[in-house]
C-alpha positions as CSV (number, residue, x, y, z in Angstrom):
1,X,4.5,-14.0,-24.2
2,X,5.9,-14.3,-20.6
3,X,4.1,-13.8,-17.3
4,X,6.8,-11.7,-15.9
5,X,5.0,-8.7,-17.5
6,X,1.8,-9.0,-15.9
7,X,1.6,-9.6,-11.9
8,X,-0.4,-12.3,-10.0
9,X,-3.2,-10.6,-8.1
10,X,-1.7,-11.7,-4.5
11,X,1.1,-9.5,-5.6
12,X,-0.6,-6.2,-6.4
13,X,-0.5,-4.7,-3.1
14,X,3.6,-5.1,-2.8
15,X,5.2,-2.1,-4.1
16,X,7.7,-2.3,-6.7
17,X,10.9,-0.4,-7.3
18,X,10.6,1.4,-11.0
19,X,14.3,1.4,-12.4
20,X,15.2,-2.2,-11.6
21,X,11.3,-3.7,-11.3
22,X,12.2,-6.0,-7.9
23,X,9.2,-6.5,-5.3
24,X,9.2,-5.4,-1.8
25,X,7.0,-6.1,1.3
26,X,6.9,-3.1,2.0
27,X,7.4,0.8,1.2
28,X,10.1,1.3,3.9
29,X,11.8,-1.9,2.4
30,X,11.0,-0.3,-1.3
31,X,12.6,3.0,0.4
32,X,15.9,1.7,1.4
33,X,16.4,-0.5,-1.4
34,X,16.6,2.8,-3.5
35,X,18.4,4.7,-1.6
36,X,21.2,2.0,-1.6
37,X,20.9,0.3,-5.1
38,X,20.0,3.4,-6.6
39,X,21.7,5.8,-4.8
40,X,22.8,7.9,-7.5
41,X,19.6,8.6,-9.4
42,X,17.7,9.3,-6.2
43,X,20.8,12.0,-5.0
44,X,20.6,13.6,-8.6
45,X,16.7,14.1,-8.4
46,X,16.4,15.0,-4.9
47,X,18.9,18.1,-5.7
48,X,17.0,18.8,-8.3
49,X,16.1,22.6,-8.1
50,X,11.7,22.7,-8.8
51,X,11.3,25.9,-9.8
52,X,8.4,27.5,-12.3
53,X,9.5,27.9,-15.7
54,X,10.2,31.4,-17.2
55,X,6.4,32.6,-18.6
56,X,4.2,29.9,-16.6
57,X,1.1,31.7,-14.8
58,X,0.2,30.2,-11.6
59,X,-3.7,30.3,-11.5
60,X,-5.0,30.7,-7.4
């Protein structure tokens, strides 16, 4: 088994990007990273249209 699926515990706080699994310092740095690298996937989901499907009850 390798160590590169569980992180040290001074790392636990750094936020980590989810499609390529590099570590940032920060969420800003996490942030840009994704908007460059993964530009594509974050365009397509943010013009996602988030809608209630036909039939689903919202409950107040």
């Amino acid at each position: 088994m390798t160590s590169d699926l569980v992180l040290p515990l001074v790392d636990e706080h750094k936020p980590k990007c989810y499609l390529c699994h590099d570590m940032f310092e920060n969420i800003e740095a996490l942030r840009k990273h994704q908007e460059t690298a993964h530009k594509d996937f974050v365009e397509f989901h943010k013009s996602q249209k988030r809608e209630p499907a036909p039939g689903d009850v919202t409950v107040f």
